[in-house]
N, C-alpha and C positions, 0 to 999 in steps of 0.2 A: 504494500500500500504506500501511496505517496501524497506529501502535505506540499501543496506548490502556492508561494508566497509572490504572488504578481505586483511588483511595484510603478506607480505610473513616475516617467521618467521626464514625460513633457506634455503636459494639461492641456496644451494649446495645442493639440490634436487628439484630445480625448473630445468628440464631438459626439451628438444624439446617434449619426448615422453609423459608425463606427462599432459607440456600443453595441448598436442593434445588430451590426456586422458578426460582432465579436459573439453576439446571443445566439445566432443561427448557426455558427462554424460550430461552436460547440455542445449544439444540441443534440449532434449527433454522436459526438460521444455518449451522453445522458442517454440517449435511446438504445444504443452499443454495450448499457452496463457500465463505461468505461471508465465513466466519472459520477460520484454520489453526489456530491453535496459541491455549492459553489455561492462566493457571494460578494458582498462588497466589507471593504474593511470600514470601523466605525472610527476615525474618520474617513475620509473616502480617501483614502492615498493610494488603493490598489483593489488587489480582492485576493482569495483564498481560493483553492480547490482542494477538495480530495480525489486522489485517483486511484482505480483500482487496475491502470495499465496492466499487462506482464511484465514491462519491462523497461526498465528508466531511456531505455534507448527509444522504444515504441512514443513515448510520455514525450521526450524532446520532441519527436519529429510532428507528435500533434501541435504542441505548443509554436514550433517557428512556423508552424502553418497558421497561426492565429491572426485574424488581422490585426489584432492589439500589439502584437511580436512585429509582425511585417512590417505597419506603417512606423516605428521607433517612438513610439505613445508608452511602452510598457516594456518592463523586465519583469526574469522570473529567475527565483529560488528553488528547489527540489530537495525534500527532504524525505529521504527515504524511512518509514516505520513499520514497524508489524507489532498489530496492535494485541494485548496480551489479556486486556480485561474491556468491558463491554456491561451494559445494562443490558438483560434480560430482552428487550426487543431488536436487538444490535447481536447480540450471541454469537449470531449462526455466522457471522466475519471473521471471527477469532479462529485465524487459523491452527 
């Protein structure tokens, strides 16, 4: 499982059309399984994902395909974990 820590690098191309760019590219990860959970950081200076790629190499090459990545609006982080504990609705993750 992977924690990816997306930081906006240049605001003045974080635009409506963009985000919405950036919503559809990754929707289909979400549809794929590929990715759980996604959101914006509280302040807005980036956003979070979880992923549940196979493989940090599979995870880059989604990611530079992002349009957030592509137009130079956005960096990202990769934190590889394997989660060890889980509530009761989450369980069935713990590998």
């Amino acid at each position: 499982m992977f924690l990816v820590d997306m930081s906006f690098i240049n605001m003045n191309l974080v635009t409506p059309e963009l985000t919405d760019q950036h919503k559809r590219y990754l929707e289909r990860e979400y549809q794929a399984n590929k990715l759980m959970f996604g959101g914006r950081k509280v302040p807005r200076t980036g956003g979070v994902l979880i992923s549940m790629h196979e493989t940090k190499e599979e995870l880059i090459k989604v990611l530079n395909a992002d349009p957030f990545i592509q137009s130079g609006a956005v960096s990202f982080t990769i934190t590889e974990f394997t989660p060890v504990m889980a509530s009761k609705d989450y369980a069935h993750l713990i590998a």
